[in-house]
C-alpha positions in Angstrom: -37.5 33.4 -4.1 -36.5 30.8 -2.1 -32.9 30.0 -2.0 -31.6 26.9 -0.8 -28.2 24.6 -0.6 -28.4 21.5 -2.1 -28.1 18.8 0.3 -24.7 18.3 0.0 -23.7 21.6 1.0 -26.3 21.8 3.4 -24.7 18.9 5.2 -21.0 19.4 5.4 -21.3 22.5 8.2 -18.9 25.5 8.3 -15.2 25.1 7.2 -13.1 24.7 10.3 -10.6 27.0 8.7 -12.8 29.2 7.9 -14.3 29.8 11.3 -10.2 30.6 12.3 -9.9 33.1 9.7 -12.9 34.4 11.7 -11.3 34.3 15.2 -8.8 36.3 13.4 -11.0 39.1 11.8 -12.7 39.7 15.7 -9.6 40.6 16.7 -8.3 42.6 14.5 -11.4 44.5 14.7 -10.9 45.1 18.2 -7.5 46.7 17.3 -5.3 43.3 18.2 -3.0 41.8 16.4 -3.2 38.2 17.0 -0.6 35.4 16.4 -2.2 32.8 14.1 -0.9 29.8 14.3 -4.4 28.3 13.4 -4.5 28.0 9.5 -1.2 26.2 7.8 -0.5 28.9 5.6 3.3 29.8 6.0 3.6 33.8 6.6 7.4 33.5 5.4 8.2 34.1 2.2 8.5 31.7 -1.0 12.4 31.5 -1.6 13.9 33.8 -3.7 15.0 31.3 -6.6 11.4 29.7 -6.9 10.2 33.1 -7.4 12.9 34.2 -10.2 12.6 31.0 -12.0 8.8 32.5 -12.1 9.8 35.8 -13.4 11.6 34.0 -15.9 8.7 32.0 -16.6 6.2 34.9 -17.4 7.7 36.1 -20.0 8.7 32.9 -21.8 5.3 32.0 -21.6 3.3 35.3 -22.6 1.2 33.6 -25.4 0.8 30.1 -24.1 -2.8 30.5 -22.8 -4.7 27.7 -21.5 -2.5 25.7 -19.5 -2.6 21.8 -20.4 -5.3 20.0 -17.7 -2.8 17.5 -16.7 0.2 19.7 -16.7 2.6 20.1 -18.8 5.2 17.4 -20.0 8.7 19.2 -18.7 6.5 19.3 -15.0 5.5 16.0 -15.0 9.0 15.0 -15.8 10.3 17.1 -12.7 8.3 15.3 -10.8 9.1 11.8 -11.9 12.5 12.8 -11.5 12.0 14.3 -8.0 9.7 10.8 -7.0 13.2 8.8 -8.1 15.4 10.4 -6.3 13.6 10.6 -3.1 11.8 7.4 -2.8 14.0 5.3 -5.7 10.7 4.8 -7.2 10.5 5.2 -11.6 7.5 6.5 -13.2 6.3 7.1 -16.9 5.6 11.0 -16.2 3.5 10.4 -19.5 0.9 8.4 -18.1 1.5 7.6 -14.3 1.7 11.6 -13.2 -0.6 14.3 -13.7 -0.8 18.1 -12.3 -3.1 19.4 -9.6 -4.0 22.8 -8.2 -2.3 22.0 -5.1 -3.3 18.9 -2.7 -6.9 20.1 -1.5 -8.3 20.1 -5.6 -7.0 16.9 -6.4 -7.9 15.0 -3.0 -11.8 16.2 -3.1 -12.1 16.0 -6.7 -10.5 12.7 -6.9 -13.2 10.7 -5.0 -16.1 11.9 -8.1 -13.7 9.2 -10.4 -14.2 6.3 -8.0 -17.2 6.8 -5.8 -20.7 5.7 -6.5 -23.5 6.8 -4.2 -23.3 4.7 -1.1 -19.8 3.7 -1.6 -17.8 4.3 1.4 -14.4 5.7 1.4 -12.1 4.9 4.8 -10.4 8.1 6.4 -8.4 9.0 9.3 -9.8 11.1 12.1 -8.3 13.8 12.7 -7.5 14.3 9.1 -7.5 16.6 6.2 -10.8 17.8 5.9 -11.2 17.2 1.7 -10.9 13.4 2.3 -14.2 13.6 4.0 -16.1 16.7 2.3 -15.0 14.9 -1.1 -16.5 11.7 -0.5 -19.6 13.1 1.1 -20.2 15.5 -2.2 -19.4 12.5 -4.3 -22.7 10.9 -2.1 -20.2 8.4 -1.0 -20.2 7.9 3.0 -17.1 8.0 5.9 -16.0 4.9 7.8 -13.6 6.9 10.0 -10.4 5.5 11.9 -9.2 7.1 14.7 -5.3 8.3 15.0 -4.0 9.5 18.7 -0.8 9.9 20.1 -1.3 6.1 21.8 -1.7 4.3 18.1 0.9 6.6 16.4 -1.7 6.8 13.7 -1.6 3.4 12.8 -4.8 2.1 11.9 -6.3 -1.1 13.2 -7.2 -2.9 10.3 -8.7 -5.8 12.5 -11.3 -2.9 13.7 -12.7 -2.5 10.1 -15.8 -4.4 9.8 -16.7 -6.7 6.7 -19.2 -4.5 5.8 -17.1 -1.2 5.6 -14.2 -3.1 3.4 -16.8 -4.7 1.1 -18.4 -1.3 0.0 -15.1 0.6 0.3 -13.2 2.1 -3.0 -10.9 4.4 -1.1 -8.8 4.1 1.9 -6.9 7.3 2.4 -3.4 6.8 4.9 -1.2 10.0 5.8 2.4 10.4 6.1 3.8 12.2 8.2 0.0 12.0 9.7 -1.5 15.5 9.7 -2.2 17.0 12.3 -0.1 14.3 14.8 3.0 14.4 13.2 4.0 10.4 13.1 5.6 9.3 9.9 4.8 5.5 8.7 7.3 3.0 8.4 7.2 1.1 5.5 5.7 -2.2 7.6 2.5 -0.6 8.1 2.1 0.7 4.8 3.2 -2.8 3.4 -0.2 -3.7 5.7 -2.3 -1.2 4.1 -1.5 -2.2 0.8 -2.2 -5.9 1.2 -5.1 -4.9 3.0 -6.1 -2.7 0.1 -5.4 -5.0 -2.6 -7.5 -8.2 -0.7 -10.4 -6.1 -1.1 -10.5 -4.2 -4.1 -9.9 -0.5 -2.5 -7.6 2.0 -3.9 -4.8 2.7 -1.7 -4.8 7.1 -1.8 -1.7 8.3 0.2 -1.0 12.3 0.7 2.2 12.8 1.3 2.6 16.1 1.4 4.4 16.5 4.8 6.8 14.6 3.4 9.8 16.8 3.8 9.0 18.1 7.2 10.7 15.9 9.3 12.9 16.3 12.3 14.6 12.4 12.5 17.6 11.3 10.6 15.4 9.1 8.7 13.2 10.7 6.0 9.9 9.9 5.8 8.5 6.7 3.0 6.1 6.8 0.4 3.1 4.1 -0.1 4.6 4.0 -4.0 7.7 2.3 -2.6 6.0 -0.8 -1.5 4.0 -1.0 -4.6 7.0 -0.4 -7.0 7.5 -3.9 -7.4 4.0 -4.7 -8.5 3.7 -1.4 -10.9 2.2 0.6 -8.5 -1.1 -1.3 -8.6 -4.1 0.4 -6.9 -1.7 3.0 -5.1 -1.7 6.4 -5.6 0.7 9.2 -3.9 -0.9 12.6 -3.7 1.4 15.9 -2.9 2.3 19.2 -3.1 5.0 21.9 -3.3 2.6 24.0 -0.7 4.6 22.7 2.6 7.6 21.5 1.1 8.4 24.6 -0.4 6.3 27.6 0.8 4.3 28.0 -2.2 0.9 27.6 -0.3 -0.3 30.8 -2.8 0.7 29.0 -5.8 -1.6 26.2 -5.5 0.6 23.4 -7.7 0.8 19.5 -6.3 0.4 15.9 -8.4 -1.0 12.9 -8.7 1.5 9.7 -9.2 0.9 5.7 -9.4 -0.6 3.6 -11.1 -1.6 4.3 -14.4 -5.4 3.2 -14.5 -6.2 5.3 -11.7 -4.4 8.3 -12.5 -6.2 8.4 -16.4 -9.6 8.2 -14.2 -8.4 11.5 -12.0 -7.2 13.3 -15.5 -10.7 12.5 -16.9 -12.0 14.0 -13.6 -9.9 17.0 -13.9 -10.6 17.9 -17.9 -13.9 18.4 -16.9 -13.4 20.3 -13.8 -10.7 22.9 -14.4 -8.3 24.3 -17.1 -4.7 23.7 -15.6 -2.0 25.3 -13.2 -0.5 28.0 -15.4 2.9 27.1 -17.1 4.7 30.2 -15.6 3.6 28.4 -12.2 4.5 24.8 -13.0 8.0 26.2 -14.5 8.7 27.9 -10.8 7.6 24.3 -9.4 10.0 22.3 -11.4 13.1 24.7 -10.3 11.4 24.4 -6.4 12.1 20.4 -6.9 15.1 20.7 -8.3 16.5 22.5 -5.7 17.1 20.6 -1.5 18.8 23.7 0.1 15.9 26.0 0.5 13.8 22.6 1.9 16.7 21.6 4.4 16.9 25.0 5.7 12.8 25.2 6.1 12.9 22.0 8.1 15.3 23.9 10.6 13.5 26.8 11.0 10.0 24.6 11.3 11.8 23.0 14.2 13.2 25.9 16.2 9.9 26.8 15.9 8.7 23.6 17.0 10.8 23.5 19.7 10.2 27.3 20.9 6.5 26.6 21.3 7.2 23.0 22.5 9.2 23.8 26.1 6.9 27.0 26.4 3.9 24.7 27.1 6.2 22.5 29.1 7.0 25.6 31.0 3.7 26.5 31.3 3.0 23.3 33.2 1.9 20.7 30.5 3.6 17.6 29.1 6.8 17.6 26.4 4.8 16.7 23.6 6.9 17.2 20.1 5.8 15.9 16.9 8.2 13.8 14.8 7.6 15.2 11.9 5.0 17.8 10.3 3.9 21.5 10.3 1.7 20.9 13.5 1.7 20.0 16.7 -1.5 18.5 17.9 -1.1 19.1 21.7 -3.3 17.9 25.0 -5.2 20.8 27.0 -4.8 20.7 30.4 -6.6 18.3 32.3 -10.5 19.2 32.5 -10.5 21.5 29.6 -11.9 21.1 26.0 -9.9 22.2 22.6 -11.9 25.2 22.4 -11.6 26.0 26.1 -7.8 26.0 25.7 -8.0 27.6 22.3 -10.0 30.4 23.7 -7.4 30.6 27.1 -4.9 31.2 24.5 -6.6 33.9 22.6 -7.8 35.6 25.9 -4.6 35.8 27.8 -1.5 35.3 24.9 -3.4 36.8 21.8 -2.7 33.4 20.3 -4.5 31.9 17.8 -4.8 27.7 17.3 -7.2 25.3 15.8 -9.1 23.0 18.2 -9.0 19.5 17.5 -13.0 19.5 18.0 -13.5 21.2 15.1 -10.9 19.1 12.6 -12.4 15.2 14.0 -14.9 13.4 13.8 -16.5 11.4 15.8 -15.9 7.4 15.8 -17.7 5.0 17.9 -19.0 7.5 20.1 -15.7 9.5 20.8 -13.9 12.4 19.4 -10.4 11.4 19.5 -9.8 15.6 18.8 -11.6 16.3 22.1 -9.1 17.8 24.7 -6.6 18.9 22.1 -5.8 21.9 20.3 -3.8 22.1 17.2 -0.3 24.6 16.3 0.5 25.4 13.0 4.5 26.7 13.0 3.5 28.9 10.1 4.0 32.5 12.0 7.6 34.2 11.7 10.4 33.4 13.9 10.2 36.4 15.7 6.4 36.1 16.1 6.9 32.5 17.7 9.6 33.9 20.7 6.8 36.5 21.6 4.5 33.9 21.6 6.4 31.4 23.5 7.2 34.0 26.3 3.4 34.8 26.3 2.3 30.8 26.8 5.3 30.0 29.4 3.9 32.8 31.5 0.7 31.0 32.0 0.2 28.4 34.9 -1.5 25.6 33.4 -1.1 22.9 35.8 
């Protein structure tokens, strides 16, 4: 028999996480114990209260079974409540919120509701992989706009030809940008809302960096500058993964405006069968509770900053993100992502994503090339030994 993918799987490539799970595996079977900060998957625990609200929740829910597709109405209201008091934005949790198994299901899955084959869907590169492997299994195609450290992530909406907006349904923005670290002000996403709404494109933010921020100011939501106008066309996507260390737990949303978020639950019926109850219970007690987050953001920035004035040590530039879980940092001069990334492996048993492998290319340049990516996801301790190990190296 002859087995083959179809051609959407056939032409999406390897997973770049996967291929640094494999990094990983090499080395451990050569009796080394790497570092990893090359998948953002926190290696700390989930804090103590989110996990005894979920204790709690098992047993109060031994005989629920199937979970409701769209999450359950005491969630929904948790996060309504949360999306008020954060961004002083009010939404019907009935109708303008629904569940999601984290933020990677609901972004890829969301683009089958809106994308026709040959529609095109507008993403940032670098950027989270789902916005593109989504559209391309919904046979929708990529218009990609570059984010660097020199536009702040900004996007030039000047750049985007005729042709791209006319046949565009989604435009996805990110804030804080993953993997750069720049949060939006509200200008610019005041720009890509009127841009949106000009043209007929759904406005798809993922916010789920959100809370990761090292400035007094916290980061803003694409729902605030649509509150006034009932959200239309605008959609916030997040998660309780990075916020909260539940990475494991795999429970997020969907908020905005009502007509598109019936669409996604429509989507979702038909795809899965819910985040259990037990799980959505342990979420709501995770957003009603800022210590355990405020702490978090301290420890991802001593982190931050360990690994930060290593490489400056090491003879590269300061480089620190603003905000974020990563810091997408230059190689040295001459040397590719995956050159550095393989230094670092050699010489500090340290384990990174290049930026090759989470870009794409746009208009003939990878605007990854040359940088490699940290994810502050190992434990304290683990970071110190890896900061002595990088500021040993002579890099310039």
């Amino acid at each position: 028999m002859d087995v083959k993918p179809s051609n959407r799987v056939a032409s999406i490539g390897a997973y770049a996480f996967a291929a640094v799970d494999e990094k990983v595996s090499e080395l451990k079977a050569k009796g080394i114990t790497p570092i990893d900060f090359g998948v953002g998957d926190y290696q700390d625990p989930t804090p103590r209260l989110i996990r005894q609200a979920c204790k709690k929740a098992v047993d109060a829910h031994a005989t629920d079974g199937y979970p409701s597709y769209i999450g359950a109405q005491s969630y929904r209201e948790a996060v309504a409540a949360w999306l008020k008091r954060r961004f002083d934005v009010t939404l019907d949790p009935k109708t303008q919120v629904a569940s999601t198994i984290g933020s990677k299901e609901g972004i890829f899955n969301f683009h089958e509701g809106f994308v026709n084959p040959g529609d095109t869907v507008i993403c940032p590169s670098p950027g989270d992989p789902p916005y593109k492997r989504g559209t391309l299994f919904a046979e929708g195609k990529v218009f990609f706009v570059p984010v660097t450290h020199r536009n702040k992530c900004e996007y030039a909406f000047r750049r985007i030809p005729d042709e791209v907006a006319r046949t565009a349904k989604i435009m996805w923005v990110t804030t804080p940008s993953s993997p750069l670290g720049y949060v939006a002000n509200l200008s610019f996403l005041a720009r890509a809302y009127e841009f949106c709404q000009q043209r007929n494109i759904i406005l798809a933010s993922d916010e789920a960096y959100s809370e990761l921020y090292f400035t007094r100011e916290a980061p803003h939501s694409a729902l605030e500058v649509a509150k006034d106008n009932n959200f239309d066309g605008v959609v916030q996507f997040h998660s309780l993964s990075k916020r909260s260390i539940m990475t494991g737990w795999r429970v997020g949303w969907v908020a905005g405006d009502k007509r598109v978020v019936d669409v996604f639950k429509k989507v979702k019926t038909n795809i899965d069968s819910g985040t259990p109850n037990f799980v959505q219970d342990a979420a709501a007690a995770a957003l009603a509770d800022e210590a355990h987050v405020k702490k978090l953001r301290g420890m991802v920035k001593r982190k931050r900053n360990l690994i930060c004035a290593a490489l400056k040590k090491a003879g590269l530039k300061n480089c620190k993100n603003p905000a974020g879980l990563y810091l997408w940092h230059k190689a040295p001069d001459g040397m590719s992502g995956e050159q550095f990334a393989t230094l670092l492996i050699e010489k500090c048993h340290v384990v990174t994503t290049p930026g090759e492998w989470i870009s794409d290319t746009v208009d003939g340049e990878n605007p990854g090339a040359g940088h490699v990516r940290f994810a502050f996801v190992p434990p304290i301790e683990e970071v110190k030994v890896a900061a002595e190990r990088i500021a040993a190296l002579k890099l310039s």
